[in-house]
GULO-6487 format. One record per residue: y, x, z of N, C-alpha, C, CB in turn; residue in one letter. Coordinates in steps of 0.001 Angstrom, whole numbers. Glycine has a CB too. Layout:
<pts>
PT     n.py     n.px     n.pz    ca.py    ca.px    ca.pz     c.py     c.px     c.pz    cb.py    cb.px    cb.pz  residuo
PT        Y        X        Z        Y        X        Z        Y        X        Z        Y        X        Z        A
...
</pts>
This chain:
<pts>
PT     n.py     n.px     n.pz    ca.py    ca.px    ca.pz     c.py     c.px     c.pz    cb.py    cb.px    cb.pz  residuo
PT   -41726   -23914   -29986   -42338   -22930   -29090   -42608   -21607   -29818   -43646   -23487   -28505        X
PT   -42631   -21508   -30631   -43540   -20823   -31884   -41839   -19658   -32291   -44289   -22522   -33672        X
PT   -41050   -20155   -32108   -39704   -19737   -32235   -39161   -19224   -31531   -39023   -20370   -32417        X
PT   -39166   -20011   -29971   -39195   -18811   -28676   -39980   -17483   -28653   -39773   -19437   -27428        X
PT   -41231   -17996   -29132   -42405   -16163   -28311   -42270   -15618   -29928   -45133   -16457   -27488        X
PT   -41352   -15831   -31035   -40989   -15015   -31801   -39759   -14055   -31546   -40897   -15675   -32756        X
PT   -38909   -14842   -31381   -37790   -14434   -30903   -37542   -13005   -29413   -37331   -15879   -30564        X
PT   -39256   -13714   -28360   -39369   -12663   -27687   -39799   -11649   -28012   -39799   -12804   -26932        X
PT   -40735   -11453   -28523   -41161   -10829   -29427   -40565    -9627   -29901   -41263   -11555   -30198        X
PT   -39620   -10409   -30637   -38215    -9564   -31814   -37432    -8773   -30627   -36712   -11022   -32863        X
PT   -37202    -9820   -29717   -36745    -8878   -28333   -36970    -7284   -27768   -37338    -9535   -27305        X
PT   -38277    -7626   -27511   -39130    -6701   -27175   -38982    -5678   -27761   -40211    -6991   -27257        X
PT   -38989    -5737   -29136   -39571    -4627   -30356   -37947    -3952   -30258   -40236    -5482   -32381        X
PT   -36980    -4811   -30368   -35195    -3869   -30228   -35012    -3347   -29206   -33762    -4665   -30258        X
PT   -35769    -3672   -27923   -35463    -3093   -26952   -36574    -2138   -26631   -35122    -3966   -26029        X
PT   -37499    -2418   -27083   -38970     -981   -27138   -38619      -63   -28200   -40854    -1583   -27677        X
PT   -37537      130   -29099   -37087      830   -30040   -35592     1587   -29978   -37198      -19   -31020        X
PT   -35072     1079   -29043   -33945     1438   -28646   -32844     1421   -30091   -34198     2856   -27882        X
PT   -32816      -51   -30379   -31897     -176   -31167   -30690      402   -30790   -31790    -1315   -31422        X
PT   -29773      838   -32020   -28781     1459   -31845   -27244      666   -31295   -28768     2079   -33058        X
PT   -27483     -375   -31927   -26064    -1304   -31602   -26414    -1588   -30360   -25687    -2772   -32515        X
PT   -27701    -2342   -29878   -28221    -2479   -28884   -27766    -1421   -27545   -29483    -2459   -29328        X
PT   -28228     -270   -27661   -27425      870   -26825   -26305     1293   -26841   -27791     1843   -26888        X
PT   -25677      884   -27682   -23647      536   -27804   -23278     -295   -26840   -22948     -381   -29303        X
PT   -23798    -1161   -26985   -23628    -2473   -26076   -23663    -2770   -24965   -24205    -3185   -26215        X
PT   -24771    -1973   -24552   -25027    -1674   -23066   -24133     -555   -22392   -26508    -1234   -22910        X
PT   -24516      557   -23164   -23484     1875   -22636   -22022      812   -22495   -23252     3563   -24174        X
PT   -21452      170   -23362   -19973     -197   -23172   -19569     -956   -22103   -19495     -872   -24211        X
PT   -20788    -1569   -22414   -21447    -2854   -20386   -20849    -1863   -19234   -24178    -2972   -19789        X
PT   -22107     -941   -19400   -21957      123   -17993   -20757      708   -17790   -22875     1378   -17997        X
PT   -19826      834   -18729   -18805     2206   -18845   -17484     1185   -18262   -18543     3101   -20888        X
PT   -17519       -4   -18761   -16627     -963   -18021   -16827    -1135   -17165   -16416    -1947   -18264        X
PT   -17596    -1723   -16375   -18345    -2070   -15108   -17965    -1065   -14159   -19911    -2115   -15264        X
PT   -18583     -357   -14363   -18688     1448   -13474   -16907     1475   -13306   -19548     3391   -14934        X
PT   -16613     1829   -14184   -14819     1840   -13840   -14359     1100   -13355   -13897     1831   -14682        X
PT   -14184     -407   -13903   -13889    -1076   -13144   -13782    -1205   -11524   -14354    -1618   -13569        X
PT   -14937    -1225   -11289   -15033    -1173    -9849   -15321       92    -9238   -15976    -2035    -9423        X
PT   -15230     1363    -9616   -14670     2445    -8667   -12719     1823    -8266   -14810     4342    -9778        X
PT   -12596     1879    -9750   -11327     1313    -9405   -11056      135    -8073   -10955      697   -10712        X
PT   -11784     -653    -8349   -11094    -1874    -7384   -11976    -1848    -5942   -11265    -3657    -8233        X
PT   -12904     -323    -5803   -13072      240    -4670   -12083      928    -4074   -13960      897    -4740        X
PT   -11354     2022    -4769   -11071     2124    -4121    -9032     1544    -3857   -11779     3222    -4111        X
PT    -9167      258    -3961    -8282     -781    -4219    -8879    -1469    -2628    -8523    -1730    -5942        X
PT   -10059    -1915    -3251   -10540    -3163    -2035   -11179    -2911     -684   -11629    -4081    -2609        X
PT   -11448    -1512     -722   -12315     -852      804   -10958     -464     1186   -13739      714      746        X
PT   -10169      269      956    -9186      370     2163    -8512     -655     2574    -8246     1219     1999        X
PT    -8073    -1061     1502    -7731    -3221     2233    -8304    -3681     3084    -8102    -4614     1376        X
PT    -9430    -4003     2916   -10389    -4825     3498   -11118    -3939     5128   -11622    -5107     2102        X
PT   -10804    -2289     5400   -11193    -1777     6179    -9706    -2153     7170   -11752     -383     5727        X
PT    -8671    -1694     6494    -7555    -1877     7208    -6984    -3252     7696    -6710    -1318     6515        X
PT    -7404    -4165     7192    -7339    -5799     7544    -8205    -5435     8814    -8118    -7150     6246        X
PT    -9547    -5155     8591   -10486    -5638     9531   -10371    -4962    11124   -11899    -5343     8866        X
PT    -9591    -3475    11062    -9425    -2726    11835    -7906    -3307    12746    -9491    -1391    11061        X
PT    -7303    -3348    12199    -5641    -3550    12625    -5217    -5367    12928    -4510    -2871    10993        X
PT    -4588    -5504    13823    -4340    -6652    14092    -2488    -6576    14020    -5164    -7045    15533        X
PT    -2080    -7588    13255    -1174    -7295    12878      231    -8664    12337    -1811    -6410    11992        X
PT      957    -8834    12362     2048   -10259    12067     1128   -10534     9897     4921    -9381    12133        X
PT     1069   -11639    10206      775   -11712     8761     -844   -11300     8175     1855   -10711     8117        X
PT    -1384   -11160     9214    -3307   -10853     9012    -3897   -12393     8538    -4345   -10308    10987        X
PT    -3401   -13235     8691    -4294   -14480     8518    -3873   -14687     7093    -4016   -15859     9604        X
PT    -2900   -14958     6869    -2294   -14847     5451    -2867   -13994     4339    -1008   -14379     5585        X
PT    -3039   -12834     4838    -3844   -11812     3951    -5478   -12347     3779    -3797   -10179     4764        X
PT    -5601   -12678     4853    -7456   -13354     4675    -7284   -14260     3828    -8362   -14183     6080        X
PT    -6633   -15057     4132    -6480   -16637     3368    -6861   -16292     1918    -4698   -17423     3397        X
PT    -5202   -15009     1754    -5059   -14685      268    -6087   -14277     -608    -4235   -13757      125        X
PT    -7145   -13357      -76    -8156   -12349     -244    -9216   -13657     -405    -8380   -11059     1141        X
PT    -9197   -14599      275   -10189   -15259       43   -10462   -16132    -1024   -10313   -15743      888        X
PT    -8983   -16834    -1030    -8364   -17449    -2373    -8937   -16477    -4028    -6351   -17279    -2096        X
PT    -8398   -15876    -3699    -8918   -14601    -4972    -9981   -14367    -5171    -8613   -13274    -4870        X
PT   -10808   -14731    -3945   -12467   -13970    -4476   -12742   -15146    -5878   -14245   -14172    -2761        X
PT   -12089   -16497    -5386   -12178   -17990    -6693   -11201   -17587    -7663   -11605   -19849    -6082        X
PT   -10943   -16233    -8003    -9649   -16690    -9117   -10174   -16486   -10451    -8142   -15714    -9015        X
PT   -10054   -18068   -11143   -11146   -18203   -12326   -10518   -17095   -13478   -11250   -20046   -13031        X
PT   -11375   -16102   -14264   -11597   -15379   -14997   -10902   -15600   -16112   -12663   -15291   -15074        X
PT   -10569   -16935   -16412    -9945   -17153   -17866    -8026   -16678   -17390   -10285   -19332   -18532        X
PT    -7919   -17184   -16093    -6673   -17082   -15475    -5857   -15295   -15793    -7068   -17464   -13704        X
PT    -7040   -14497   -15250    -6955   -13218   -14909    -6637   -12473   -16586    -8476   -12748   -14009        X
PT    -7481   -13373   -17259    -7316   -12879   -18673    -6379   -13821   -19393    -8712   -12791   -19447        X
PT    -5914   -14331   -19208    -4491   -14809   -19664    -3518   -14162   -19183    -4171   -16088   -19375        X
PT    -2892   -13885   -17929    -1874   -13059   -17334    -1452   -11591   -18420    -2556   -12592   -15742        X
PT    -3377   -10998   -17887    -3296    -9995   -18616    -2852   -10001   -20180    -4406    -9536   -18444        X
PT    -3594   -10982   -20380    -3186   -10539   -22353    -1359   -10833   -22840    -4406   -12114   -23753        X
PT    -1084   -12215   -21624     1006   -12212   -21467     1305   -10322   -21452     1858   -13224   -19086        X
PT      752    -9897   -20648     1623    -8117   -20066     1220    -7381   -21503      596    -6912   -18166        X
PT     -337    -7542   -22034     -404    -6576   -23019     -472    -6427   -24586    -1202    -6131   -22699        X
PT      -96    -8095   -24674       55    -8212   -25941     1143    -7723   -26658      -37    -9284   -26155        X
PT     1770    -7627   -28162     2658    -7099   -28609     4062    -7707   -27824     2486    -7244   -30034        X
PT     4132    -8506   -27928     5391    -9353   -27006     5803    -9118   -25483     5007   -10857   -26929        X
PT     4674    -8562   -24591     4700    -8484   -23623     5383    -7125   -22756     3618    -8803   -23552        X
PT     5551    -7526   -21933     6124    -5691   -21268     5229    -4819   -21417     6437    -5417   -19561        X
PT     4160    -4657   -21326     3074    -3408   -22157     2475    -3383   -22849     2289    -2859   -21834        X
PT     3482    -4205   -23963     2686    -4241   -25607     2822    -2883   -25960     3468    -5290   -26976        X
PT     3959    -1918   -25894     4078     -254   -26315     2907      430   -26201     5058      600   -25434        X
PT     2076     -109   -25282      867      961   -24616     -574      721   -25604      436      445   -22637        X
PT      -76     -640   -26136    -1459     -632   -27208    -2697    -1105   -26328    -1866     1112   -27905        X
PT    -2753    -1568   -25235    -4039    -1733   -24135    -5177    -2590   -24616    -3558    -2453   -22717        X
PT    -4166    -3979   -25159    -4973    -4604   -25711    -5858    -4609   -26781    -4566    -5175   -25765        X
PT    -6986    -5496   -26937    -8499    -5256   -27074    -8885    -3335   -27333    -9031    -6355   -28651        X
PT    -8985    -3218   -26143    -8870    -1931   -25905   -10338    -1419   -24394    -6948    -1784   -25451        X
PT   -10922     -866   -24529   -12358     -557   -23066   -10963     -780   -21575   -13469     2175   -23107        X
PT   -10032      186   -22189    -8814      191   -20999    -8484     -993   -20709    -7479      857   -21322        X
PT    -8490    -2320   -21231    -7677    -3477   -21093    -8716    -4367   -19983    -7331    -4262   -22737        X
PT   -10328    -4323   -20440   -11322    -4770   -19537   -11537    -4163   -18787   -12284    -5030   -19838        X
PT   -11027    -2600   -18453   -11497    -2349   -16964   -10778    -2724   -16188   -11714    -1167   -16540        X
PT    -8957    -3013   -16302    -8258    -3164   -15682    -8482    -4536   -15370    -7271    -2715   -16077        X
PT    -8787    -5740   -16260    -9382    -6986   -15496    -9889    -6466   -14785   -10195    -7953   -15995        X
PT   -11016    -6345   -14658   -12546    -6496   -13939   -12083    -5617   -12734   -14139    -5788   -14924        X
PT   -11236    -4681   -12429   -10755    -3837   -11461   -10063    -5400   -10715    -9608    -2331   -12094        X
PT    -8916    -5823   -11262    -8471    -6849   -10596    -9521    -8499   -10154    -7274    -7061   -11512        X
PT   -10223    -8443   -10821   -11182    -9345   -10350   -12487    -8930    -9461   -11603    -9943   -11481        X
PT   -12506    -7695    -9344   -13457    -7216    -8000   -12682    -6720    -6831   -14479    -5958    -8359        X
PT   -11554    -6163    -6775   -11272    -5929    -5720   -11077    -6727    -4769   -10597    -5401    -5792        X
PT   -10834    -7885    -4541   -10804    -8667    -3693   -11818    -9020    -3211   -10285    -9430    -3940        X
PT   -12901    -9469    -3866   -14167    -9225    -3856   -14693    -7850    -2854   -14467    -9093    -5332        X
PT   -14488    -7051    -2943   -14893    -5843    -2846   -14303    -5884    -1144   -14241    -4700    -4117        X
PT   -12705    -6130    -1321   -11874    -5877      -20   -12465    -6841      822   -10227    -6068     -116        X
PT   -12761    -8062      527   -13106    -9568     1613   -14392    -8903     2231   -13570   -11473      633        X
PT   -15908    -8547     1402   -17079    -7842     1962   -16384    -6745     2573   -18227    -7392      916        X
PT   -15773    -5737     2641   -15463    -4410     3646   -15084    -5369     4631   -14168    -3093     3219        X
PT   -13662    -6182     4065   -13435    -6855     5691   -14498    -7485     7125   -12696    -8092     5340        X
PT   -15347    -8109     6071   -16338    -8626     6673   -17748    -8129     7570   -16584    -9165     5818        X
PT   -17704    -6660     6991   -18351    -5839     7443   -17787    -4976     8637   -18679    -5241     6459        X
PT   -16748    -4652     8416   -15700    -4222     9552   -16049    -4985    11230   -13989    -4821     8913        X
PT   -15148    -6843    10520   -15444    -7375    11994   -16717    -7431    12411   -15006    -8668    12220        X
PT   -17611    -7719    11864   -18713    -7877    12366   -19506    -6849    12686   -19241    -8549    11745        X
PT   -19056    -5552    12696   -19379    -4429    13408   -19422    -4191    14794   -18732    -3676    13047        X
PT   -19533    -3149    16104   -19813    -3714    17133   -18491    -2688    17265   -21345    -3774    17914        X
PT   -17786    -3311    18124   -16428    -2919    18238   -16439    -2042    19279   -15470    -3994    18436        X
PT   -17703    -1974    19940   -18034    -1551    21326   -17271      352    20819   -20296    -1820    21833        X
PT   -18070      520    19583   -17843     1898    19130   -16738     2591    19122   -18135     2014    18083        X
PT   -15392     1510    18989   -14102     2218    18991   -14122     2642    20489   -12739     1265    18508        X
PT   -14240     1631    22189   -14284     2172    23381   -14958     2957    23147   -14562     1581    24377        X
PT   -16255     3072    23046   -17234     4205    24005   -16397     5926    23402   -19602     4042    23342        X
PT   -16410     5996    21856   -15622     7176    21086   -14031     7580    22114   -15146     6441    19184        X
PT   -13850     6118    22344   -12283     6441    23174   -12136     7132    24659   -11527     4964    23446        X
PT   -13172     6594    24952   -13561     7390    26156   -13946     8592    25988   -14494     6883    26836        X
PT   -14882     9221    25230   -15415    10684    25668   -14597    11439    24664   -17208    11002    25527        X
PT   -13511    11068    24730   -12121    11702    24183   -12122    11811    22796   -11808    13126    24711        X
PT   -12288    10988    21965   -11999    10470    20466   -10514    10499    20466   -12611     8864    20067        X
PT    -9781    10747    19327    -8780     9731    18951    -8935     8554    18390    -8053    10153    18261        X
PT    -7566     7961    18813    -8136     6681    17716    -8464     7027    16072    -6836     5430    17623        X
PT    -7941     8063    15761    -8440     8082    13868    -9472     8411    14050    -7800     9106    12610        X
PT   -10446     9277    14803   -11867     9398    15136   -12424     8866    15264   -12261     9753    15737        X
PT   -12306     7284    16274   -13203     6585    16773   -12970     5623    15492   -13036     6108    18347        X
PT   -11904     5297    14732   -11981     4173    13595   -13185     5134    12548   -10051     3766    12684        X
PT   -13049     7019    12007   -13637     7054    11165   -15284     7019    11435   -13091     7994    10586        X
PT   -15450     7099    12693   -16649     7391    13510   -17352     5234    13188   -15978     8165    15775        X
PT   -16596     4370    13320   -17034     2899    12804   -17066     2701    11461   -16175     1838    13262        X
PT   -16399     3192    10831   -16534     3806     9431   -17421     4104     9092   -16009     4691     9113        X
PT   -18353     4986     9435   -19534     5644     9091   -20651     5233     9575   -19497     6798     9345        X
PT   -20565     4365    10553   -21391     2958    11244   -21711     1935     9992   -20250     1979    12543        X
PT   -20702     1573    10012   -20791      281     8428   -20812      895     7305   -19419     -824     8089        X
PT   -20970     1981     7146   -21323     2612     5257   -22327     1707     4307   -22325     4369     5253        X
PT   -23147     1615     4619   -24197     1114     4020   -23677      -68     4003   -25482     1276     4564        X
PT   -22897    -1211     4796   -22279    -2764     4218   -21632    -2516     2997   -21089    -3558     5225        X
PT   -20733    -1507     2986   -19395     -901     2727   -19963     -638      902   -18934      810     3972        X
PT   -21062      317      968   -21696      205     -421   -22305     -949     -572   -22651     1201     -741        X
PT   -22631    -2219       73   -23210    -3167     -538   -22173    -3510    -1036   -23947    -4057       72        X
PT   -20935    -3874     -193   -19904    -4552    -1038   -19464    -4584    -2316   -19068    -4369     -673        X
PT   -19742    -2496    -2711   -19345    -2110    -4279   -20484    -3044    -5052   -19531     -166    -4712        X
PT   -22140    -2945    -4520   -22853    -3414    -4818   -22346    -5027    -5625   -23591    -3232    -3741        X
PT   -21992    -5509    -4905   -21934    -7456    -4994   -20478    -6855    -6268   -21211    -8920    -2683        X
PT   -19617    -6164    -5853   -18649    -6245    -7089   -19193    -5827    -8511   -17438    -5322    -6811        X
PT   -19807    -4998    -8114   -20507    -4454    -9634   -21273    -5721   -10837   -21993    -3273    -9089        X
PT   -22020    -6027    -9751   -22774    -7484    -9924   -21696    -8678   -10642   -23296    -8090    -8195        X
PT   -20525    -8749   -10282   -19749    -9619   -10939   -19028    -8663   -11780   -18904   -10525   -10060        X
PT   -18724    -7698   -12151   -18092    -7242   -13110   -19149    -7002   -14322   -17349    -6076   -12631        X
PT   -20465    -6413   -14153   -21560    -6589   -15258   -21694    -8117   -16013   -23016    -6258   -14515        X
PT   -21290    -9243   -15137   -21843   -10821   -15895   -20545   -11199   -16327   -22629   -12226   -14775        X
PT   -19396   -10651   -16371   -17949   -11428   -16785   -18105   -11045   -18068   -16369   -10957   -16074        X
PT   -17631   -12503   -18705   -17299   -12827   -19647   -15971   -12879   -20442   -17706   -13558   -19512        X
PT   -15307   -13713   -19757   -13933   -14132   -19757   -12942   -13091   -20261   -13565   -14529   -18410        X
PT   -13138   -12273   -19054   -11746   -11207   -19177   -12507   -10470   -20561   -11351    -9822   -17428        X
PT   -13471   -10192   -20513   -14237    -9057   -21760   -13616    -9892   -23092   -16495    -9007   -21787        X
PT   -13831   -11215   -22929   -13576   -11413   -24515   -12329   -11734   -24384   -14417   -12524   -25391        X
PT   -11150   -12038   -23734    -9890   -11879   -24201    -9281   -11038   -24388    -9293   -12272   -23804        X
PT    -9817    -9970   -23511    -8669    -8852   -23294    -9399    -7605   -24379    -8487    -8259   -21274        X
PT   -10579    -7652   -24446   -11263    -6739   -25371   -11571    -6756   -26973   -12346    -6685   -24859        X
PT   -11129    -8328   -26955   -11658    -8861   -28241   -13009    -8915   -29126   -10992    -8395   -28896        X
PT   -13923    -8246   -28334   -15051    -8332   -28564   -15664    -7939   -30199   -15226    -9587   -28099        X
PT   -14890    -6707   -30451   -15225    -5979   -31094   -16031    -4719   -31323   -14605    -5990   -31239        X
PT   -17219    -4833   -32476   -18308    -3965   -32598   -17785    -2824   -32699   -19179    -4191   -33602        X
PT   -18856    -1666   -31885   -18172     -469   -31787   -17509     -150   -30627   -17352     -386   -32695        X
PT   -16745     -965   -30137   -15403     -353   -29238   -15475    -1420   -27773   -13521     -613   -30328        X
PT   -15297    -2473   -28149   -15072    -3336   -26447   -16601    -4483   -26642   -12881    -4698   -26293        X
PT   -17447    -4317   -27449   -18342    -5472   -27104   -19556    -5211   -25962   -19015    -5917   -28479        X
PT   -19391    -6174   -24887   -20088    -6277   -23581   -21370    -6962   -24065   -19240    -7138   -22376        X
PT   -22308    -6811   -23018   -23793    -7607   -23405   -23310    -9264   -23389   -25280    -7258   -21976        X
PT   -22084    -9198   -22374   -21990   -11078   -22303   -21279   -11643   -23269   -21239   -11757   -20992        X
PT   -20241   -10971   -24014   -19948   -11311   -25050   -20573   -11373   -26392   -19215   -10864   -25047        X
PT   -21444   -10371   -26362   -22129   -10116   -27460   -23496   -11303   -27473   -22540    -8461   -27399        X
PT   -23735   -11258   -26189   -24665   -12660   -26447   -24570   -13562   -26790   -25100   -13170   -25843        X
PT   -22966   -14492   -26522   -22607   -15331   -27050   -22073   -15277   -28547   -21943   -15689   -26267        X
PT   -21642   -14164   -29032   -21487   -14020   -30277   -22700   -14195   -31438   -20966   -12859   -30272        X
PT   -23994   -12990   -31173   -25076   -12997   -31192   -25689   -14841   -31644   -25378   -12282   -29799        X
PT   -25894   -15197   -30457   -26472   -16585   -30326   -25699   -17531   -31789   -25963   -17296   -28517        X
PT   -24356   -17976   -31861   -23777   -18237   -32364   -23875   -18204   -33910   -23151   -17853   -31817        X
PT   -24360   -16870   -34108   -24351   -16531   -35221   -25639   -16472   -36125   -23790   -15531   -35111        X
PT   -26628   -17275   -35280   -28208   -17481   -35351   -29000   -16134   -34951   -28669   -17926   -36942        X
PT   -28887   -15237   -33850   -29179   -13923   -33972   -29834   -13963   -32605   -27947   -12876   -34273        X
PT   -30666   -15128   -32623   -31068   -15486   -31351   -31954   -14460   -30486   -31759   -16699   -31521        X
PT   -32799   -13432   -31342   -33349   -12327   -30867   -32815   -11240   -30963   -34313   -12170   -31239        X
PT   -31891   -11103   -31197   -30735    -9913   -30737   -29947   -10523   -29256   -29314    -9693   -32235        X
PT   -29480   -11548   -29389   -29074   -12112   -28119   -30080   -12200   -26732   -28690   -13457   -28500        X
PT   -31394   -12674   -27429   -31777   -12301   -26140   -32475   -11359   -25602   -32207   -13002   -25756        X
PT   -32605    -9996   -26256   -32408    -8711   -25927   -31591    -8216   -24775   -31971    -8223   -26918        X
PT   -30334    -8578   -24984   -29398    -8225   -24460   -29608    -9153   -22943   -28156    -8414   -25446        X
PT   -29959   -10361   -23132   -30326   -11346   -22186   -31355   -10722   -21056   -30972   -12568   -22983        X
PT   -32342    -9893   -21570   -33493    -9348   -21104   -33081    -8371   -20125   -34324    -8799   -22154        X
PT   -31956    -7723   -20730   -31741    -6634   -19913   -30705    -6384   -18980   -31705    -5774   -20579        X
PT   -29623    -7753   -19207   -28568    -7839   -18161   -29719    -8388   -16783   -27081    -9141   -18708        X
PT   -30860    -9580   -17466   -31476    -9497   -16156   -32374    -8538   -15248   -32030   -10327   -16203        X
PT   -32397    -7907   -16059   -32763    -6386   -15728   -31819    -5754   -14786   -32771    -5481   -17020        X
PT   -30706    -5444   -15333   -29735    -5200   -14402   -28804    -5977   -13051   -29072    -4902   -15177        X
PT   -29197    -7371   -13013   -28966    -7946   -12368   -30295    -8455   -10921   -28410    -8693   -13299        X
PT   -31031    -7782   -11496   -32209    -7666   -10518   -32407    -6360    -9950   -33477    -8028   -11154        X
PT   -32241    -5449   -10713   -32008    -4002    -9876   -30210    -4227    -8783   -31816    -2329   -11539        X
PT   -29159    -4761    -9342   -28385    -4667    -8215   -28666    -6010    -6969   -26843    -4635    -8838        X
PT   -29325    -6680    -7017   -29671    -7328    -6105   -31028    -6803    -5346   -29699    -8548    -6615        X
PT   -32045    -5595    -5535   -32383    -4646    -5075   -31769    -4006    -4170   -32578    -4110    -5769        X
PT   -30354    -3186    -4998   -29670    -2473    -4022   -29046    -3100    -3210   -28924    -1698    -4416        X
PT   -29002    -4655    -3427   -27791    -5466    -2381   -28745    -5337    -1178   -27235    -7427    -2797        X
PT   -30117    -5680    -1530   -30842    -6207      302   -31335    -4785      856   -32675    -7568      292        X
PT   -31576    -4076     -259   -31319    -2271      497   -30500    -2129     1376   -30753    -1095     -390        X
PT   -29208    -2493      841   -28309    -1324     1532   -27875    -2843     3170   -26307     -522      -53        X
PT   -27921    -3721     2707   -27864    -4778     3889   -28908    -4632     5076   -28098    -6216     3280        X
PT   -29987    -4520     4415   -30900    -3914     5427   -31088    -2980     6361   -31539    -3689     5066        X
PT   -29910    -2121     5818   -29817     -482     6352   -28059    -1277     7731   -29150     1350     4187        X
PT   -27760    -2427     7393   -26578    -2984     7933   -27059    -3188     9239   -26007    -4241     7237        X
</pts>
């Protein structure tokens, strides 16, 4: 016990001091994250708006697919990737690998679907009434779709919301594709497990302290912006 409320303790004091590696770590958290999923926003909101809007040969298939993907386990996503960007691979030339560039492009591909399935979902379950009534007092249809558009905004940012949320806690893709090197690609989730590992149990859970930190402020903004739904 005596080892835990030391350890918190030690916590406290790196993160009431603004250790320096400590704020490496995080900034590199955020800077992946943040990219990532602008990226696989704007990847997964027009998907997922245009699924939900358009009825079309081959719409069920696309749900299926989109849905399939929201499960596509992390080690998978980072294996593919590291086949394309390792030296051997068709974009070994580009150097990507363990590279900030190599984890955003996971985490882009592992939220957008994510990202696209919530727009979709927000879409149908919108009141459809809005496309008639707009159609009537002489909308076009690109009017009356951007006019439902601006109805569901606030789902639409929860959705980035819930992706962000899984691109901040991944692990997987961060340590294959980034290699989890100090300085340059180490994430709070990798680094915790490294950390821990290495008996650095109050440096690890520093980092522990404050992903839940951040994982409680975006579940803030999740019932915000749902609320506003």
């Amino acid at each position: 016990m005596d080892y835990l409320v030391e350890s918190l303790w030690q916590a406290l004091i790196l993160i009431s001091t603004l250790d320096r590696q400590l704020l490496q770590i995080i900034v590199t958290s955020l800077y992946a994250s943040i990219c990532g999923v602008l990226i696989a926003s704007c990847l997964g909101i027009p998907m997922g708006v245009l699924v939900g809007l358009k009825q079309f040969r081959g719409r069920r298939l696309i749900i299926t697919l989109l849905n399939t993907l929201m499960a596509l386990p992390t080690v998978v996503v980072g294996l593919i990737l590291y086949g394309l960007f390792s030296r051997q691979g068709p974009f070994g030339s580009l150097g990507l690998l363990f590279t900030p560039t190599a984890i955003i492009i996971g985490l882009s591909i592992l939220t957008a679907p994510l990202i696209a399935n919530y727009s979709l979902t927000v879409v149908v379950g919108a009141d459809q009434r809005i496309l008639t009534t707009a159609t009537t007092l002489g909308a076009s249809p690109l009017q009356a779709k951007l006019l439902l558009i601006r109805e569901i905004r606030f789902g639409v940012v929860a959705a980035v919301v819930v992706g962000f949320g899984r691109a901040i806690s991944e692990v997987g893709v961060a340590m294959m594709l980034g290699g989890n090197i100090r300085g340059s690609t180490r994430t709070m989730t990798t680094a915790i497990a490294l950390e821990t590992s290495k008996g650095e149990f109050a440096f690890g859970l520093a980092l522990g302290i404050i992903l839940l930190l951040v994982a409680l402020l975006v579940n803030l903004l999740l019932n915000y912006f749902q609320q506003k739904t």
